[in-house]
C-alpha positions in Angstrom: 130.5 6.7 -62.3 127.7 3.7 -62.0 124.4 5.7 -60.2 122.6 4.4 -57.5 119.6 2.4 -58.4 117.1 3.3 -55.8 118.5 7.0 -54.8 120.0 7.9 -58.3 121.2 10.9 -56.4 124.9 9.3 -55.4 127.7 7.0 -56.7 126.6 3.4 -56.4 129.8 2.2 -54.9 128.1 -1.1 -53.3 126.9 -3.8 -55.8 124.4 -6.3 -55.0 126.1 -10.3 -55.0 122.7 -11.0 -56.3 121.5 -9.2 -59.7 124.6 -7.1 -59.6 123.2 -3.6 -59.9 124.7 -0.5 -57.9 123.7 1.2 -54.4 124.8 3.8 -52.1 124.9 2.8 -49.0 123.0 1.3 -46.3 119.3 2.3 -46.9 119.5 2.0 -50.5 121.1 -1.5 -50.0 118.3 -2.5 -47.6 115.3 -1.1 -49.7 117.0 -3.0 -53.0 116.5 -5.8 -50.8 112.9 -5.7 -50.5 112.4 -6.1 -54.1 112.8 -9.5 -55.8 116.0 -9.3 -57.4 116.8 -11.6 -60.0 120.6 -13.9 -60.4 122.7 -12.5 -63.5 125.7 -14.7 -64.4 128.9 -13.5 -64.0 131.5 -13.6 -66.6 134.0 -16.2 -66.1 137.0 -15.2 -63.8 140.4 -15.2 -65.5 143.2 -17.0 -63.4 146.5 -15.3 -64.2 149.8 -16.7 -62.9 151.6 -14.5 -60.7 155.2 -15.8 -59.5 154.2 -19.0 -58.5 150.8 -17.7 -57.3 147.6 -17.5 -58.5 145.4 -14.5 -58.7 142.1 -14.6 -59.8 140.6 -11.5 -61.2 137.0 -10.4 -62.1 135.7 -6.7 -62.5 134.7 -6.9 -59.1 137.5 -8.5 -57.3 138.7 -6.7 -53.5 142.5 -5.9 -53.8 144.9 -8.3 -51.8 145.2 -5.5 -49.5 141.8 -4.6 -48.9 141.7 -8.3 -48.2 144.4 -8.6 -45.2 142.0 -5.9 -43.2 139.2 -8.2 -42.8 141.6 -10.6 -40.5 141.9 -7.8 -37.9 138.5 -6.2 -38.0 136.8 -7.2 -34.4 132.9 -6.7 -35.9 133.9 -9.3 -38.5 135.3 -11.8 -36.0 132.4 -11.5 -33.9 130.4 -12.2 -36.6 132.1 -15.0 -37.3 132.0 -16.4 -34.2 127.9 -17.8 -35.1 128.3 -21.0 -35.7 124.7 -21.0 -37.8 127.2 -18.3 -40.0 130.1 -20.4 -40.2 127.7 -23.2 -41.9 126.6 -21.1 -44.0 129.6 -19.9 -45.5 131.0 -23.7 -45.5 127.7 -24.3 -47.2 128.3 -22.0 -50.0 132.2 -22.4 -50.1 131.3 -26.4 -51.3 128.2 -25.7 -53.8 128.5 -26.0 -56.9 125.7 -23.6 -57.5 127.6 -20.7 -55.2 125.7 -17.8 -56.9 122.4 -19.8 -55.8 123.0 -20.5 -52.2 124.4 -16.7 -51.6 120.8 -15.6 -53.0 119.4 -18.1 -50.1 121.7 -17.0 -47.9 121.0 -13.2 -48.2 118.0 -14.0 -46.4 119.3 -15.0 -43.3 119.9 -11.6 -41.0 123.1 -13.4 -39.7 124.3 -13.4 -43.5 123.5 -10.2 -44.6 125.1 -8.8 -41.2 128.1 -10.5 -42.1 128.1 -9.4 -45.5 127.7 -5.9 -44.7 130.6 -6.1 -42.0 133.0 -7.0 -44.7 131.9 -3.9 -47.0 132.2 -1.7 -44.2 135.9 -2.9 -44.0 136.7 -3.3 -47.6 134.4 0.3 -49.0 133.8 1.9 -46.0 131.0 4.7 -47.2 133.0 7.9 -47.5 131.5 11.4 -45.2 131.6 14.0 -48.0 128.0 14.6 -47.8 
């Protein structure tokens, strides 16, 4: 179990793309945010062959199926439909410094709304409290 940074009182389930470290949910995620968070390098992502696929795994990678349910979520698609967003993301997608330009691009509310659309589909937060 990896505690939450700011609450320490639940599960971080959420990590930040930026430093890395764990949150809770929502409010944590938004006062993490406030601080000045700095980039941590990632260990290098192993590409493993999989029937004439390939998969690329890191600690952090979303399962396949996890994945598909982004393509039908409507929040996600109306997110998408910004095309300020779509640049962004094209932006990023061809940098050679991605790590860099998500940091930049967490500062843009249109970003950070789409980024926390796909958590909510991928680790929705759970209702037990």
């Amino acid at each position: 179990m990896k505690p939450c940074i700011i609450c320490k009182d639940k599960e971080g389930k959420y990590k930040c793309p930026t430093c890395l470290v764990y949150y809770c949910s929502v409010t944590c995620c938004n006062e993490h945010r406030n601080t000045k968070c700095t980039l941590t390098k990632r260990k290098e992502e192993e590409i493993v062959e999989d029937s004439n696929k390939y998969e690329f795994r890191a600690r952090d990678t979303i399962p396949h199926k996890k994945l598909k349910l982004l393509e039908e979520d409507k929040t996600l698609k109306n997110v998408l439909a910004n095309p300020h967003l779509r640049s962004l993301l094209k932006t990023v997608d061809k940098s050679e410094q991605p790590e860099t330009i998500m940091q930049k691009a967490m500062l843009e509310p249109i970003f950070v709304e789409f980024a926390d659309a796909c958590l909510k589909v991928v680790e929705p937060e759970s209702t037990d409290d």
